[in-house]
C-alpha positions as CSV (number, residue, x, y, z in Angstrom):
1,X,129.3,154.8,121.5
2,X,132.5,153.2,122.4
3,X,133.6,152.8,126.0
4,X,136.9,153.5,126.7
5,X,138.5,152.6,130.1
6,X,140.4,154.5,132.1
7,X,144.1,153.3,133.1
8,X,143.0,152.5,136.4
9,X,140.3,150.4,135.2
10,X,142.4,148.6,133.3
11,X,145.4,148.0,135.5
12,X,142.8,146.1,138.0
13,X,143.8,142.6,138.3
14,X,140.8,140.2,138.1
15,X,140.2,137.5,140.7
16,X,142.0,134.1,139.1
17,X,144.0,136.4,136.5
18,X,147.3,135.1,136.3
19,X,148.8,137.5,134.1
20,X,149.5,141.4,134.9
21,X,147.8,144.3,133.0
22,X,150.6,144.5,131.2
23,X,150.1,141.0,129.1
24,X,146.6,140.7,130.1
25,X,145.2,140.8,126.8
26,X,147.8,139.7,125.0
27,X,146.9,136.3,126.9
28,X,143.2,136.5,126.2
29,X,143.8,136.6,122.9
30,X,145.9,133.6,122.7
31,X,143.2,131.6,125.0
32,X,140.7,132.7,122.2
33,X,142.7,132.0,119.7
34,X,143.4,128.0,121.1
35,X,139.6,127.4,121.7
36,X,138.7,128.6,118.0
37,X,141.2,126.4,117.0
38,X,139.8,123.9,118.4
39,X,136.3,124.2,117.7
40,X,137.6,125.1,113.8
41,X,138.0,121.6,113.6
42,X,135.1,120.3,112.0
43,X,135.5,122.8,109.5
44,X,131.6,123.3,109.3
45,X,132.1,125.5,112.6
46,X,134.4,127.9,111.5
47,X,132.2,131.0,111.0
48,X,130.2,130.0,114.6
49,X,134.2,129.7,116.0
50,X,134.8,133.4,115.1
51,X,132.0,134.7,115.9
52,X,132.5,133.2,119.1
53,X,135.7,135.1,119.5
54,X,134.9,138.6,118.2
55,X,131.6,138.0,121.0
56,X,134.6,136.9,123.6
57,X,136.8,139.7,122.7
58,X,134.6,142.6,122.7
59,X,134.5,143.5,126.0
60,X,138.4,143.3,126.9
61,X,138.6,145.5,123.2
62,X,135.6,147.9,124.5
63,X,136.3,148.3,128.6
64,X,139.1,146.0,129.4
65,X,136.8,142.9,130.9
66,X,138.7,139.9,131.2
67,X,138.2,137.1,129.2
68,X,136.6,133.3,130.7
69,X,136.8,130.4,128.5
70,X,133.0,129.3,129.9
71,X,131.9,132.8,128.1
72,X,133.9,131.5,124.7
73,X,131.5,128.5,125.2
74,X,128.4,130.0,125.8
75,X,128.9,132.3,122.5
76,X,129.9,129.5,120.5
77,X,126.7,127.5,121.6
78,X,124.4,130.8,120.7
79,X,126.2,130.9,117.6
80,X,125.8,127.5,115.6
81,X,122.8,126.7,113.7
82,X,122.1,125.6,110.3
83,X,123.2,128.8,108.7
84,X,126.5,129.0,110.4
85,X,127.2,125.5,109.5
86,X,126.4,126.2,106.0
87,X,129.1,129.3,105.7
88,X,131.3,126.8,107.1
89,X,131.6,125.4,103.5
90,X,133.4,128.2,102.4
91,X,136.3,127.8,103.8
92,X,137.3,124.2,102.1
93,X,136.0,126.3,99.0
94,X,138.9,129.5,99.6
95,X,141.7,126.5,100.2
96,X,141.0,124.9,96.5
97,X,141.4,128.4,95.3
98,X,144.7,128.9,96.8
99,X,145.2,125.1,95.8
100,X,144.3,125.9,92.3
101,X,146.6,129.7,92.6
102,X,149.6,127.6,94.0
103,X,149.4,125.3,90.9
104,X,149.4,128.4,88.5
105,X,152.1,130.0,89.4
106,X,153.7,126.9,88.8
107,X,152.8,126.7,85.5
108,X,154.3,127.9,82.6
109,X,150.2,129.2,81.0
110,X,150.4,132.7,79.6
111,X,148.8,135.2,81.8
112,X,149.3,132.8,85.1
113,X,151.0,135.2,86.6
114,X,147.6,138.0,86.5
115,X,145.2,134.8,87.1
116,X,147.6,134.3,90.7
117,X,147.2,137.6,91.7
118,X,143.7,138.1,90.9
119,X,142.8,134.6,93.1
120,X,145.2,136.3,96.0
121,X,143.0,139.2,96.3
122,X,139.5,137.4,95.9
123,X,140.4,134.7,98.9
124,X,142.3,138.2,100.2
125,X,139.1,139.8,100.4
126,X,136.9,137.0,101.0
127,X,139.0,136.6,104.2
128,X,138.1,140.1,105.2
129,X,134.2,140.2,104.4
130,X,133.8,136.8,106.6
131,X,136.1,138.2,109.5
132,X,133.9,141.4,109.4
133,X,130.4,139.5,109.1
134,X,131.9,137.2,112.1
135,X,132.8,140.3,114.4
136,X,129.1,141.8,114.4
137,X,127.7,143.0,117.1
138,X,124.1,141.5,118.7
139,X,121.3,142.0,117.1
140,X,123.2,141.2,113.9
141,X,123.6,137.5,113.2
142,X,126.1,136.1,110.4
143,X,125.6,137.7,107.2
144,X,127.8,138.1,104.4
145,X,125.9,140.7,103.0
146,X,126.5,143.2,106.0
147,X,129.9,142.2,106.0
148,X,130.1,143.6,102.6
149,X,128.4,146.7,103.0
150,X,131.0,147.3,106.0
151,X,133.6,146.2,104.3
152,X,132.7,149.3,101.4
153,X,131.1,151.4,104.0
154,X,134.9,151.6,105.7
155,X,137.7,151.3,103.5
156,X,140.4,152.3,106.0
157,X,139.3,149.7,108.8
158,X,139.4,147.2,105.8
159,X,142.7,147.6,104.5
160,X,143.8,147.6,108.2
161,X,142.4,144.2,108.5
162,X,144.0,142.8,104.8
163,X,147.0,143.8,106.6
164,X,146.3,141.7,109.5
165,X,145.5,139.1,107.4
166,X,148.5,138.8,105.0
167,X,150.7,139.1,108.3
168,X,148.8,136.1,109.9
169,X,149.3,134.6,106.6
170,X,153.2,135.4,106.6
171,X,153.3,134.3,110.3
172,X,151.3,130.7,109.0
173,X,153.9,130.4,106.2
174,X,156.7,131.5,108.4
175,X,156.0,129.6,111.6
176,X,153.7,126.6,111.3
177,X,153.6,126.1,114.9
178,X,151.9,129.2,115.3
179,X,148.8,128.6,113.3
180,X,146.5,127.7,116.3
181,X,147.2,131.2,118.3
182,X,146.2,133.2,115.1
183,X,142.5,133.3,115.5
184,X,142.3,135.1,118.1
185,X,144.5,138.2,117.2
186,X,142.3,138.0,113.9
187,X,139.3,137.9,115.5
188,X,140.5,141.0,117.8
189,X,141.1,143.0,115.2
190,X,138.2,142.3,113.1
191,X,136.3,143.4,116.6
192,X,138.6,146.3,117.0
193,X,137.4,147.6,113.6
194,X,134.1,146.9,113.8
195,X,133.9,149.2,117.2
196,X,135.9,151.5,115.4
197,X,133.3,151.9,112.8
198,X,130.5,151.3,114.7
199,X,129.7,155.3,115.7
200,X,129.2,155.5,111.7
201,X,127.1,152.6,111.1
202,X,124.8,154.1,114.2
203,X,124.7,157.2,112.5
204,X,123.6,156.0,109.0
């Protein structure tokens, strides 16, 4: 069941917090979304990265705990291992398809225009399974498979998170110099959702 905090709870200032309730986790979420960044880097580690975050993020989404960057780094470490670094391959896959989408519409090809749209939503929707398989809760480890059944399982908390998505994108396309804080809003709401739907999943 999700924990919800009360307003007192959450207007508690943390020992070493720097901001006030008010931007508290506004702040988190761009200190998550700096050290995923960051360990994106190698590319390899990009699933482990988010998983890392949603892991961070859960507690200030579920009961309004603050988040440490040594608890960023412990989840990360938990979280890489040979399977992780294998999903990491994806990624580098999802930028030739846009590659390859960005040269099509380009192109003067009949039916170029139906091919672009149809590679938007597959790397639209690939970008939503992975952020829901990353955001799983413990027990669950990485798998694409349950990010697909959640992904089906709730179609509202889906399209909520395409949305985040194609505004992260817009915000990327719009404002380069924004691209390293974006992880962590995505990660928050891909953890959002997932607690959302979590009550369902339980019951099923």
């Amino acid at each position: 069941m999700t924990q919800v905090s009360s307003p007192s709870a959450r207007g508690r200032r943390e020992p070493g917090e720097v901001f006030g309730n008010g931007f508290t986790l506004f702040a988190d979420m761009l200190l998550v979304g700096l050290l995923t960044s960051a360990a994106c880097l190698p590319v390899v580690t990009a699933p482990a990265a988010f998983a890392a975050a949603s892991a961070t993020l859960r507690p200030a989404a579920g009961h309004g705990a603050p988040v440490r960057a040594a608890a960023y780094l412990a989840h990360l470490r938990a979280r890489l291992s040979v399977a992780s670094l294998a999903g990491g391959l994806l990624p580098p896959m999802l930028v030739v398809i846009l590659l390859i989408d960005v040269s099509l519409l380009g192109s003067a090809l009949p039916g170029a225009p139906a091919v672009a749209l149809a590679l938007v939503l597959l790397v639209l929707g690939a970008a939503v399974v992975a952020l829901r398989a990353t955001a799983l809760q413990d027990p669950h480890r990485l798998s694409v498979r349950e990010g697909l059944l959640r992904s089906a399982a709730d179609p509202r908390g889906t399209l909520l998170l395409a949305a985040g998505v194609l505004l992260a994108g817009l915000l990327a396309w719009s404002i380069p110099l924004l691209i390293p804080l974006l992880p962590g809003p995505l990660a928050f709401a891909a953890t959002v959702v997932d607690i959302r739907s979590a009550p369902r999943h339980g019951s099923g």
